[in-house]
C-alpha positions as CSV (number, residue, x, y, z in Angstrom):
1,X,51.9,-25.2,15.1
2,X,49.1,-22.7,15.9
3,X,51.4,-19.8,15.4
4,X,53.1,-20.7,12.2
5,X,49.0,-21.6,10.7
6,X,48.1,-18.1,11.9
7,X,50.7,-16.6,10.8
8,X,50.7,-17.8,7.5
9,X,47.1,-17.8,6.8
10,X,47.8,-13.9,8.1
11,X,50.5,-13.7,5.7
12,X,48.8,-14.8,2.7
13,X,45.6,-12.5,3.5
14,X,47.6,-9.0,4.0
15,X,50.1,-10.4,0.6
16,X,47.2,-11.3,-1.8
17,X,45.3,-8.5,-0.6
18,X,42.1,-10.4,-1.8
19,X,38.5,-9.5,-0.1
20,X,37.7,-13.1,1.5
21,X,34.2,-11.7,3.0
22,X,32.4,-14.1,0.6
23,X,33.6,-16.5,3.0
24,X,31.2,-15.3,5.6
25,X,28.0,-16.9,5.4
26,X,30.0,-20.3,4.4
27,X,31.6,-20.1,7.8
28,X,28.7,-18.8,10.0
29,X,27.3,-22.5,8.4
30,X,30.2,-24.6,9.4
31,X,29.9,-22.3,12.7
32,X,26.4,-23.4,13.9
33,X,27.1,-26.9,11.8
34,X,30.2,-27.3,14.5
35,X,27.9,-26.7,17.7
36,X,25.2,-28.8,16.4
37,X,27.7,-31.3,16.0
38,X,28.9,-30.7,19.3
39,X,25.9,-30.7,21.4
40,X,24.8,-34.0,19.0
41,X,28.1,-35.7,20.0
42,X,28.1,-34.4,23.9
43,X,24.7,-35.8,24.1
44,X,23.8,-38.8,22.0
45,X,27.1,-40.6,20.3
46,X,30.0,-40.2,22.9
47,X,32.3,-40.6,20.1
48,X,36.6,-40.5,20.2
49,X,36.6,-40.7,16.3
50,X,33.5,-38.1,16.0
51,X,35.3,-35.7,18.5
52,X,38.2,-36.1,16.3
53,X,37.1,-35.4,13.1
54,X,34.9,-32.5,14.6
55,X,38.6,-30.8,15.8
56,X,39.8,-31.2,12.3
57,X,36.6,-29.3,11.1
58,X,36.9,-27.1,14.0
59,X,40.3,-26.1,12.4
60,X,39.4,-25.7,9.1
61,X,36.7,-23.2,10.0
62,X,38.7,-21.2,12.3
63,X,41.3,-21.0,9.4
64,X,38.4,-19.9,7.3
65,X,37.7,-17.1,10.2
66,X,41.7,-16.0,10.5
67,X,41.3,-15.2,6.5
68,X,38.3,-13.6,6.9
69,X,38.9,-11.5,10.0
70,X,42.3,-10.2,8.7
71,X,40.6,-9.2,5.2
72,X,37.7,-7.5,7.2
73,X,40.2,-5.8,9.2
74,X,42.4,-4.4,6.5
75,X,39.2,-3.0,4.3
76,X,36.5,-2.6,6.8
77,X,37.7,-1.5,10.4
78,X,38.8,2.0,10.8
79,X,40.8,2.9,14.0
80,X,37.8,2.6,16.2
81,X,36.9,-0.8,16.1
82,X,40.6,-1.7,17.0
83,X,39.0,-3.8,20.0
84,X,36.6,-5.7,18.3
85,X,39.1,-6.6,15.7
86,X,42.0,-7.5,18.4
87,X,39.1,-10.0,19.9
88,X,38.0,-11.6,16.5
89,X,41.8,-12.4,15.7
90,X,42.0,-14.1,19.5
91,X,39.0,-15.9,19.4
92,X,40.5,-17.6,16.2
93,X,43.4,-18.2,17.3
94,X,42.3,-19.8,20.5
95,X,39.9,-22.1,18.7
96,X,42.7,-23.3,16.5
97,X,45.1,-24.1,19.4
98,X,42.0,-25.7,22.0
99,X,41.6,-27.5,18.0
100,X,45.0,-28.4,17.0
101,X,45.6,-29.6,20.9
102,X,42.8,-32.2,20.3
103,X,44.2,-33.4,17.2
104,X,47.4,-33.6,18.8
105,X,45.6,-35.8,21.6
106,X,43.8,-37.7,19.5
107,X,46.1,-38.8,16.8
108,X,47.9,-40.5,19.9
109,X,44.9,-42.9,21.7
């Protein structure tokens, strides 16, 4: 499931060719809004329905990220900065599996 999101969100960036850095500050909020909500439910709710509706948010950020990483990548990055770009596409493809495998676990408690 991870791979065929990624993919297609990864698709649909290099296709459409469209510049999704607007998207940035919107994410960095849902960013700090997702470890705020974290930290909130680590610490004061204990929550199975909270954890669960923070992995669904968890994915649509990191879907966000994928669109916005690949479109950075194609008009920003030159050669160089080959590392950094490599990491950023990792990063948001490990938070989407670590979130689509609590979804998965959730949806079956």
């Amino acid at each position: 499931l991870t791979t065929i999101t990624f993919g297609a969100l990864t698709a649909y960036a290099f296709v459409s060719k469209k510049d999704f850095s607007f998207m940035g500050g919107i994410l960095f909020v849902g960013l700090i809004g997702l470890v705020l909500g974290g930290l909130a439910n680590a610490f004061l709710f204990h929550s199975p329905l909270t954890s669960y509706l923070m992995a669904w948010f968890t994915l649509l950020i990191f879907s966000g990220y994928v669109l916005y990483d690949t479109s950075n990548i194609m008009q920003r990055y030159d050669t160089k900065g080959y590392c950094s770009a490599a990491l950023s596409l990792f990063l948001d493809f490990f938070n989407m599996f670590i979130a689509i495998l609590r979804i998965l676990m959730g949806s079956r408690r």
